[in-house]
SEROTI-654980 format. One record per residue: x, z, y of N, C-alpha, C, CB in turn; residue number from 1; residue in three letters. Coordinates in pm, 1 decimal, decimal comma. Glycine has a CB too. Layout:
% SEROTI-654980
<<X; Z; Y>; <X; Z; Y>; <X; Z; Y>; <X; Z; Y>; NUM; "ala">
...
//
This chain:
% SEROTI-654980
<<-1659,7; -3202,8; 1157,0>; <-1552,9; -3114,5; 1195,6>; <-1577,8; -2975,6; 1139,9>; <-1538,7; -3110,4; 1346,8>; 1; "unk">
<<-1487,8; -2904,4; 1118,4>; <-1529,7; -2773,6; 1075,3>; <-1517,6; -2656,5; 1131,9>; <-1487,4; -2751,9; 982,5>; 2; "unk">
<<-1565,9; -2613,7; 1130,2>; <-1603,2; -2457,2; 1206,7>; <-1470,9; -2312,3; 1227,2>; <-1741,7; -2383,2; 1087,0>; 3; "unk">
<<-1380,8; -2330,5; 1340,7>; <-1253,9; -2245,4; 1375,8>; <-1334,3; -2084,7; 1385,6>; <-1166,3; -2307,7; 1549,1>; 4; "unk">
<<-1310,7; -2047,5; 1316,1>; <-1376,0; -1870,1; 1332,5>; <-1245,6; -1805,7; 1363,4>; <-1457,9; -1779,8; 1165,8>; 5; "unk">
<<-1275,3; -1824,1; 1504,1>; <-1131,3; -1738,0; 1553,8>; <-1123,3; -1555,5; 1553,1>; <-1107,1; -1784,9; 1731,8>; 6; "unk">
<<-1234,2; -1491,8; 1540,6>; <-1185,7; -1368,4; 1492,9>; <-1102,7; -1356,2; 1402,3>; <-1264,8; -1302,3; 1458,6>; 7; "unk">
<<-1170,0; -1435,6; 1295,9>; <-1098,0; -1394,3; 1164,8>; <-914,6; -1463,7; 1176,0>; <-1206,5; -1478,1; 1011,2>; 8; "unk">
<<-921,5; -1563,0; 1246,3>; <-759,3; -1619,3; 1289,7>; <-670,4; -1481,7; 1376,1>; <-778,4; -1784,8; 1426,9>; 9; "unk">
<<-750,5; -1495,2; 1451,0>; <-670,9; -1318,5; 1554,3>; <-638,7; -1208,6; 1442,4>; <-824,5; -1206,3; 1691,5>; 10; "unk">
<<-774,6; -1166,9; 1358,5>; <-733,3; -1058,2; 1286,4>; <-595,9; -1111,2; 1207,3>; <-856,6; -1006,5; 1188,4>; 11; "unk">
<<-609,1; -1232,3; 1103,9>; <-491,7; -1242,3; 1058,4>; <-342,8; -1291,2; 1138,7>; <-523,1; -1316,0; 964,4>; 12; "unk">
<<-345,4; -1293,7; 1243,8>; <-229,6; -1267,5; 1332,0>; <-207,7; -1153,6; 1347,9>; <-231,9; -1313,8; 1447,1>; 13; "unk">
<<-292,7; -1102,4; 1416,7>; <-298,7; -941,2; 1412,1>; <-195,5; -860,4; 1299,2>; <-461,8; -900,0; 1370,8>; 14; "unk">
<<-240,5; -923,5; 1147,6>; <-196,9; -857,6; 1073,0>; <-46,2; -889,7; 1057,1>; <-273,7; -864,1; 973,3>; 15; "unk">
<<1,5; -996,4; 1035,1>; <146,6; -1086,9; 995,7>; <169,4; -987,4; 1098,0>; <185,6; -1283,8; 1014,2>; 16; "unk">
<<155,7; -962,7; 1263,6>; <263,8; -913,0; 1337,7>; <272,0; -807,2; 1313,9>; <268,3; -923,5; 1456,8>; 17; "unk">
<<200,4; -713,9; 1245,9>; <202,8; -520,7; 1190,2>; <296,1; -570,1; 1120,8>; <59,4; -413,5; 1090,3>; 18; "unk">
<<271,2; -620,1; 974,0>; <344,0; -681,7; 881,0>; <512,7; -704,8; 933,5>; <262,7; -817,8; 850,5>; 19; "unk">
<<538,3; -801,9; 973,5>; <653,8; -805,9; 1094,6>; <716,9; -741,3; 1115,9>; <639,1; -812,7; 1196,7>; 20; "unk">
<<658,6; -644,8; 1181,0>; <750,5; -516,8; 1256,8>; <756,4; -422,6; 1181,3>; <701,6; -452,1; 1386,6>; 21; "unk">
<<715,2; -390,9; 1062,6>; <717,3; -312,3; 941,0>; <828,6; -378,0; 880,4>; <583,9; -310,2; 852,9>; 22; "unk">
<<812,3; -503,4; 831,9>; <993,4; -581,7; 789,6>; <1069,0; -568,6; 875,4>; <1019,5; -742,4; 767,5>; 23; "unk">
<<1051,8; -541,5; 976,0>; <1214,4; -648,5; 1064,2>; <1211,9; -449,3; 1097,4>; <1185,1; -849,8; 1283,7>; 24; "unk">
<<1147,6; -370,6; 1116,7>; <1224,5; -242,8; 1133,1>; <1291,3; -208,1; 984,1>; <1117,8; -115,9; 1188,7>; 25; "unk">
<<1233,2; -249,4; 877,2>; <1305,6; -207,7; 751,2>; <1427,1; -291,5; 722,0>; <1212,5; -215,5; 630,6>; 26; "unk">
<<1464,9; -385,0; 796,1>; <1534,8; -479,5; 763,3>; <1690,4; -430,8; 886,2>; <1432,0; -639,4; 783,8>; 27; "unk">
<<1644,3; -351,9; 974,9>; <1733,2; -339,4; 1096,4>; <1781,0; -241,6; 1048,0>; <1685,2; -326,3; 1238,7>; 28; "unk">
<<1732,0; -136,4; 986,0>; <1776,9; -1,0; 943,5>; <1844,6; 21,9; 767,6>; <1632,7; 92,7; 967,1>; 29; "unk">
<<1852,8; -94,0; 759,2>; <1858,0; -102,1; 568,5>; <1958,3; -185,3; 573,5>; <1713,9; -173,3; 459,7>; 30; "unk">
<<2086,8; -216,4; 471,4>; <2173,0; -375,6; 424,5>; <2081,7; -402,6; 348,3>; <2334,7; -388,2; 340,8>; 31; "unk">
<<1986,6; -576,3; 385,9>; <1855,2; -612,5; 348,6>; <1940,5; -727,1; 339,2>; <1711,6; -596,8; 438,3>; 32; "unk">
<<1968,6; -827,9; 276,7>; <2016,8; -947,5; 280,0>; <1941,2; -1035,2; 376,9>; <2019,4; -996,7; 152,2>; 33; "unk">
<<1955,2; -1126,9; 417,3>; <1893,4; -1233,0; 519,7>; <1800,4; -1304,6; 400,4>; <2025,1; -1353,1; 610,7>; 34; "unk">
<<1644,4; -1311,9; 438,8>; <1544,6; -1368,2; 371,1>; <1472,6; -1291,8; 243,8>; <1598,7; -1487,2; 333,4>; 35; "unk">
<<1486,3; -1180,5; 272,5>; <1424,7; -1076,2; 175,7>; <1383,8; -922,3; 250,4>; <1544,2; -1050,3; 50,0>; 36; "unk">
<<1316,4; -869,4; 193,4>; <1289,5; -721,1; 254,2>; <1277,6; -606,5; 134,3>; <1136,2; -721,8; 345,9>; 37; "unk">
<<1236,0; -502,8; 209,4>; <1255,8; -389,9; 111,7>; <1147,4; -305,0; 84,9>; <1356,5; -306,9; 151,9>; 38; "unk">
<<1054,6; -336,2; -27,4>; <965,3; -249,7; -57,6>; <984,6; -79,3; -172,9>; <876,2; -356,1; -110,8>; 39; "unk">
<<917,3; -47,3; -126,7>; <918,0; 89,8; -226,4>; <777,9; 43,3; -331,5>; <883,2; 274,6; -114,6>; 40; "unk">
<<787,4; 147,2; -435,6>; <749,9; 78,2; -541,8>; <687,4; 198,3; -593,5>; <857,5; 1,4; -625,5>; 41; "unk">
<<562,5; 272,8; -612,7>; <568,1; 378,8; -691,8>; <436,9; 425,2; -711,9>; <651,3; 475,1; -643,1>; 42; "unk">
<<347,6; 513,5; -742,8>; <219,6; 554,9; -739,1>; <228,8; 744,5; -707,6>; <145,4; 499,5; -897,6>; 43; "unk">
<<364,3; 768,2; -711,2>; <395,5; 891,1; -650,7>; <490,7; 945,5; -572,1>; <398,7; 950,7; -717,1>; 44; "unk">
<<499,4; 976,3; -447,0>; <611,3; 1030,0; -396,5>; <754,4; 997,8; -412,5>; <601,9; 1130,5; -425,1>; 45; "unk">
<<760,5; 1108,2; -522,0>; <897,1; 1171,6; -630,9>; <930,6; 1063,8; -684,7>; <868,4; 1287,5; -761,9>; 46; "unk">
<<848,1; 953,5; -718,1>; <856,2; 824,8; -786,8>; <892,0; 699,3; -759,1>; <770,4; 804,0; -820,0>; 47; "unk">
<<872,4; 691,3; -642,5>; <912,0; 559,8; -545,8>; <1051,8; 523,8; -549,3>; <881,9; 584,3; -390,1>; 48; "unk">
<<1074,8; 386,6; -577,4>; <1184,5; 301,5; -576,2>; <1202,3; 230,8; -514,5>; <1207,1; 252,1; -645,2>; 49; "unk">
<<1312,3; 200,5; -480,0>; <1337,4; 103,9; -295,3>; <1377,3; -78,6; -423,4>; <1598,6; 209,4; -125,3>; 50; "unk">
<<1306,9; -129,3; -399,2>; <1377,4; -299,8; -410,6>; <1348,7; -380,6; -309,0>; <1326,8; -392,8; -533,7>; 51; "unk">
<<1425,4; -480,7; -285,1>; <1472,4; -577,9; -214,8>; <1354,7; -736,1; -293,2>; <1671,9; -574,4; -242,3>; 52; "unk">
<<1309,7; -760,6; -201,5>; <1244,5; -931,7; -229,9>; <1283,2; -1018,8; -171,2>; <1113,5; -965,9; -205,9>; 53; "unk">
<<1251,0; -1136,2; -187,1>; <1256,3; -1250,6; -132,1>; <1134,6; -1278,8; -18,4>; <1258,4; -1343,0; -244,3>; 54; "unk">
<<1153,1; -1276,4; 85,6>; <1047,4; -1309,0; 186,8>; <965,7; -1440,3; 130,7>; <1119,6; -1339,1; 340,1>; 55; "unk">
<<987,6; -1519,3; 85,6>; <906,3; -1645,9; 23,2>; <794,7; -1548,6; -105,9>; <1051,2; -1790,9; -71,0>; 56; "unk">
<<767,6; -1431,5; -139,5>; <705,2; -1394,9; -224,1>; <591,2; -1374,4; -100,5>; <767,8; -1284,2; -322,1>; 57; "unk">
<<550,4; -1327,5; 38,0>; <487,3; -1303,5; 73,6>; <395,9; -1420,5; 89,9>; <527,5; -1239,5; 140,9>; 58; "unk">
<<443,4; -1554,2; 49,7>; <318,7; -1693,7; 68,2>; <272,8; -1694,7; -122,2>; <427,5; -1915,8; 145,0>; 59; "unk">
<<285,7; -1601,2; -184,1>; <224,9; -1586,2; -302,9>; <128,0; -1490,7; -303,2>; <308,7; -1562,4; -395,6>; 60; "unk">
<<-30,1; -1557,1; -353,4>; <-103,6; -1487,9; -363,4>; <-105,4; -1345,7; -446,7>; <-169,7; -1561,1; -384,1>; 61; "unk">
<<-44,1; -1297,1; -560,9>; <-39,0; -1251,4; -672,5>; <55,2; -1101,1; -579,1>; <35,6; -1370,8; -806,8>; 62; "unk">
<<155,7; -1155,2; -480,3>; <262,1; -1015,9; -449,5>; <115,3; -1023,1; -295,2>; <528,5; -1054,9; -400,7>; 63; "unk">
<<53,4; -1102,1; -226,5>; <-38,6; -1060,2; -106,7>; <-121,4; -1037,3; -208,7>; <-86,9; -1161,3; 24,5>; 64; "unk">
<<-212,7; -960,4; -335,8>; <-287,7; -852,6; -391,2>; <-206,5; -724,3; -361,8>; <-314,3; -874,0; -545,7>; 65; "unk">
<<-90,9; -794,0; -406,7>; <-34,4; -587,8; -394,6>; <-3,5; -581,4; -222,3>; <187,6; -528,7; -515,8>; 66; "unk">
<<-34,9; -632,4; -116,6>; <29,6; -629,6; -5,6>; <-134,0; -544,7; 15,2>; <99,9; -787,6; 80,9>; 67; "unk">
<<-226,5; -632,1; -18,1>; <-328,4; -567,7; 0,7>; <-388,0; -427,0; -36,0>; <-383,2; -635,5; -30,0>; 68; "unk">
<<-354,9; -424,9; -186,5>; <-338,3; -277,1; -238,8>; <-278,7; -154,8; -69,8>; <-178,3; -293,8; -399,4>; 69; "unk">
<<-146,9; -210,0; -93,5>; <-97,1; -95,0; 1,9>; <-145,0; -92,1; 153,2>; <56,8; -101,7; 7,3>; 70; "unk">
<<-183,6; -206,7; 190,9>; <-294,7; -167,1; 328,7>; <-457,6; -108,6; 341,9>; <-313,7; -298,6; 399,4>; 71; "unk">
<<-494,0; -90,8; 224,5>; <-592,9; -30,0; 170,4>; <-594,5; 130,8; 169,7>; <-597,9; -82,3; 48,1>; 72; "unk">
<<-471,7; 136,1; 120,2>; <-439,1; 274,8; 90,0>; <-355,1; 329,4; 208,6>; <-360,5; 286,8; -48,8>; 73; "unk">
<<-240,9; 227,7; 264,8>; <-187,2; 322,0; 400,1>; <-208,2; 309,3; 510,4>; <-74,7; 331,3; 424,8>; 74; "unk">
<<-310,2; 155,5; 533,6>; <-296,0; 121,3; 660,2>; <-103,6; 38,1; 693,8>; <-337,3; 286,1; 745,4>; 75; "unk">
<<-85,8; 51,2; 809,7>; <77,4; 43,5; 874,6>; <172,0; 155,6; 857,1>; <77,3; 31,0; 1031,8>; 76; "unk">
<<128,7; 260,4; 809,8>; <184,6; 398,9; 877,6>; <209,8; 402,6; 689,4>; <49,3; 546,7; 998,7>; 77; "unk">
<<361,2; 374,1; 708,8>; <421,5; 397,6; 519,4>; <479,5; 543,2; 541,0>; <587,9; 260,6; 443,4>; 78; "unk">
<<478,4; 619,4; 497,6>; <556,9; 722,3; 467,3>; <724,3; 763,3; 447,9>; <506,6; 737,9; 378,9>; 79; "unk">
<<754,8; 644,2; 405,2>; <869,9; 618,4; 333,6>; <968,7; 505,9; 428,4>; <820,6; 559,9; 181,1>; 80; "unk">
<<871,7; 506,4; 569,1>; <938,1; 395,1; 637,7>; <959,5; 274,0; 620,8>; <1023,6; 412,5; 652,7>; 81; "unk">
<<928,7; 243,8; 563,4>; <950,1; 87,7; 503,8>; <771,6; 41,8; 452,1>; <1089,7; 92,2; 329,8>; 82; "unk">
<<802,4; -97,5; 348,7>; <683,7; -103,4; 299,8>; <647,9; -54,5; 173,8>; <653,9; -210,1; 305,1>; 83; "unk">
<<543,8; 11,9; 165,1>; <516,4; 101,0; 22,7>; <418,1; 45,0; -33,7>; <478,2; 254,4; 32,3>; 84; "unk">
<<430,7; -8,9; -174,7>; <346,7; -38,5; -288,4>; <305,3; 14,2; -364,4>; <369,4; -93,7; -344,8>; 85; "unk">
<<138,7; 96,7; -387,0>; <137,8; 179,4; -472,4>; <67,7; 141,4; -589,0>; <100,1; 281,1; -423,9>; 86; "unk">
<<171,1; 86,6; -660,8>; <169,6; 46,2; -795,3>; <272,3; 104,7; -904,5>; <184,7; -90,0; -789,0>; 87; "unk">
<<249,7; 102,3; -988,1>; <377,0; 152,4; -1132,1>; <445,0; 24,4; -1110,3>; <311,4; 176,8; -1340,4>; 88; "unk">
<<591,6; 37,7; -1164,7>; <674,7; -47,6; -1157,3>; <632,1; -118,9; -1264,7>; <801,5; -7,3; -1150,7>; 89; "unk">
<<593,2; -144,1; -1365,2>; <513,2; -190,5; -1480,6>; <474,6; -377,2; -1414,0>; <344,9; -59,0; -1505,5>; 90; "unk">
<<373,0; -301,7; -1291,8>; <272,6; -422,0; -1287,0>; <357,7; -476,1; -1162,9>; <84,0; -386,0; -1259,9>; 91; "unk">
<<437,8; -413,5; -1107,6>; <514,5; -445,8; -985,5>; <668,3; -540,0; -1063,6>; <556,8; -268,7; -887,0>; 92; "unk">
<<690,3; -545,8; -1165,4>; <758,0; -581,8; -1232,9>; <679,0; -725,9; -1280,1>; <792,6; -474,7; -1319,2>; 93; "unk">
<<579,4; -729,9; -1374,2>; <519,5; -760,4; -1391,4>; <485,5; -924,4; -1290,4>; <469,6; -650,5; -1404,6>; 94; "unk">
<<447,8; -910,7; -1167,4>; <448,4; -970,4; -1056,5>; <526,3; -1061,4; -1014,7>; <450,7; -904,9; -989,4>; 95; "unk">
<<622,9; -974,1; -988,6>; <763,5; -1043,3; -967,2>; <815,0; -1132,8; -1050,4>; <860,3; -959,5; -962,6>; 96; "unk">
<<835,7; -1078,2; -1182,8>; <867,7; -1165,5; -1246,9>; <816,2; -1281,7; -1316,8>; <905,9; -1119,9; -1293,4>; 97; "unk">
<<676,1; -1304,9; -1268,9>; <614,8; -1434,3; -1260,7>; <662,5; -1496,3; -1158,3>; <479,8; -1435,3; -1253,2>; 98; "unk">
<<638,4; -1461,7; -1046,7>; <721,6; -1559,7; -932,7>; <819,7; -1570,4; -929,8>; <721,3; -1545,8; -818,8>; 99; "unk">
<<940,8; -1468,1; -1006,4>; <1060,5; -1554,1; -1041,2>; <1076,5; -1706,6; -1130,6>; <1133,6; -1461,5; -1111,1>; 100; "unk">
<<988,4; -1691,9; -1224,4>; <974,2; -1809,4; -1340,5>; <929,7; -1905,2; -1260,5>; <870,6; -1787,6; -1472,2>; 101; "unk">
<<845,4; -1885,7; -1180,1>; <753,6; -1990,2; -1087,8>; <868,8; -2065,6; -975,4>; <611,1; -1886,7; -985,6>; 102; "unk">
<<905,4; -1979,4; -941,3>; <1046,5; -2043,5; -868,5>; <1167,0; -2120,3; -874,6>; <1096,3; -1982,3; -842,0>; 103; "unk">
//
């Protein structure tokens, strides 16, 4: 049988529900289509761009690196209200549009 390490299960509940309530408040306050959310996109301020995803990108490892990126750097607490990615649209482009092809 194998070994349930339930900290590490709590923490990642823990996290999906921050996660969560970071979407579903960006999603209540935004026209977000049903099954997508709204990230900002930028490595500066002045720079940040609002796009819309597909909620099915968050079970892709490649867009959870950049999910990780931005909890690294903001924690829960986005600036911009929503969820913020601080990446150039380049590699945020980049991303996406592999999991579009993949899809």
């Amino acid at each position: 049988m194998g070994i349930i390490r339930l900290p590490s299960i709590i923490s990642s509940v823990k996290q999906f529900h921050k996660l969560h309530s970071v979407l579903m408040r960006n999603q209540i306050s935004n026209d977000v289509p049903k099954g997508h959310f709204a990230v900002y996109v930028g490595e500066t301020e002045k720079k940040k761009k609002r796009y819309v995803v597909p909620i099915a990108y968050l079970n892709q490892t490649s867009f959870q690196e950049l999910l990780q990126k931005a909890e690294e750097e903001f924690g829960y607490q986005h600036s911009m209200g929503g969820l913020t990615i601080p990446c150039n649209e380049d590699a945020f482009f980049h991303v996406t549009s592999r999991l579009n092809t993949c899809s």
